[in-house]
N, C-alpha and C positions, 0 to 999 in steps of 0.2 A: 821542061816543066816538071816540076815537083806535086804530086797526088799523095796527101794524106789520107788513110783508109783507117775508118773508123767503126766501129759498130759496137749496139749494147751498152751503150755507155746507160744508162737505164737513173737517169735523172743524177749526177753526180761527172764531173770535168775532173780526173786526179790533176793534182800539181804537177808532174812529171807528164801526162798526158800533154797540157798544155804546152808545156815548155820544148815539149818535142814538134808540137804544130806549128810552132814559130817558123816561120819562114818559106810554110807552103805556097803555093800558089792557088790552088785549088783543094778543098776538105770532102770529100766524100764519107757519107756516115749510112750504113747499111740498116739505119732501123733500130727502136726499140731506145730512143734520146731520151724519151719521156718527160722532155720541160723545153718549154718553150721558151723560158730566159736561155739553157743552155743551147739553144739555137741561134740565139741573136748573140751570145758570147762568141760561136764560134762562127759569125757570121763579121764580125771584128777583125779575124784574122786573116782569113781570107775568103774566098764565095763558097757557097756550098750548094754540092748536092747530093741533095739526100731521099731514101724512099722512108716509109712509112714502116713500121715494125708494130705486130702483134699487139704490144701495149701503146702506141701512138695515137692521137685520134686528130685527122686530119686539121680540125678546125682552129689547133694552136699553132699551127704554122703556116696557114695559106694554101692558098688555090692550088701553089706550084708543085706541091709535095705529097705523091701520091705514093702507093702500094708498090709503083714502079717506074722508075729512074731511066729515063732514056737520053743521051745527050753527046754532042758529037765535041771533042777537041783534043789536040796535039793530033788531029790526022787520023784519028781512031773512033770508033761507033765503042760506046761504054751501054753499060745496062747494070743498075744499080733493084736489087730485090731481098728480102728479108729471106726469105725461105730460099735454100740454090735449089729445091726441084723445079721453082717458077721460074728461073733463068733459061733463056731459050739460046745455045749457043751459035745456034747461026744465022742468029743477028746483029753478034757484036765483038768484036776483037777482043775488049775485057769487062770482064764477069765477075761480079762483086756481091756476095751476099752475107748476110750476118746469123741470127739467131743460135745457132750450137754454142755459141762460145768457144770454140777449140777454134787456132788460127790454123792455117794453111796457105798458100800456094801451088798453083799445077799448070802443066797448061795440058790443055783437052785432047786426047790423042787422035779425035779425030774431025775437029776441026781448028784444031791447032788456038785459040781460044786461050788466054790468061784468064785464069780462074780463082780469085781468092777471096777468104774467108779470115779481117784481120783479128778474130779473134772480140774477147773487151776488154777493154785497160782497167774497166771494175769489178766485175763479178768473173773472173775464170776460173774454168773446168778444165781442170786435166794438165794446165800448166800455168804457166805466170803471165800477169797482165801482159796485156800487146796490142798494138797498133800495125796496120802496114802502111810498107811506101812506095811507089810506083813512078819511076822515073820514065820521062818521055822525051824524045827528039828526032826528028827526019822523021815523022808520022810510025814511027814505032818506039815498043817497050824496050829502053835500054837495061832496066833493072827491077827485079820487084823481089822485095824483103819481108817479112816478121821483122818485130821491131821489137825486143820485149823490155818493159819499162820496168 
């Protein structure tokens, strides 16, 4: 399974953004989308899930989409949060937050915990747009990247 990791996109889809979501299976967006068209655009390509960001306001996107992402598949407990000091690591295999704008990957050194931050493909700080990707199979992480666009 193929996870797209997205965040901050802050009401704006790049061209190059899009083109790289092709063929996900799953879009994870860590907050701060700020359009509800750009929600149903990338609800097009494959399911999403997504938490709520600072500038988000619950009501353009449904019941389902709150402050905080919790959801199980490929065999792993995920937890999706705008801010990483609200990520609680041990409650979930991987840990997905947005807001810095600077991307990353780590895993936790002590609860072992995939932990990334993909960056935004529109407004970055500190280096060039990015997205991450997170490949999954046999109920674990074979691969997780920066992507930069």
């Amino acid at each position: 399974m193929r996870y797209d990791i997205i965040s901050d996109t802050h009401g704006f889809l790049e061209p190059d953004l899009l083109d790289q979501l092709q063929g996900a299976d799953v879009i994870v967006h860590a907050g701060d989308i700020c359009s509800g068209a750009d929600y149903r655009i990338l609800q097009t390509i494959a399911p999403v899930q997504m938490c709520l960001g600072n500038n988000d306001w619950a009501y353009e996107y449904g019941p389902e989409v709150k402050t905080r992402k919790v959801f199980f598949s490929s065999g792993l407990r995920w937890q999706v949060v705008h801010y990483r000091q609200h990520l609680n690591l041990l409650k979930c295999d991987v840990a997905i937050c947005g807001h810095t704008h600077r991307p990353f990957v780590e895993r936790d050194e002590w609860t072992g915990t995939l932990v990334m931050n993909p960056g935004s493909p529109t407004y970055p700080r500190g280096s060039k747009p990015s997205m991450g990707r997170i490949l999954c199979e046999d109920g674990r992480v074979v691969d997780a990247q920066i992507i930069e666009l």
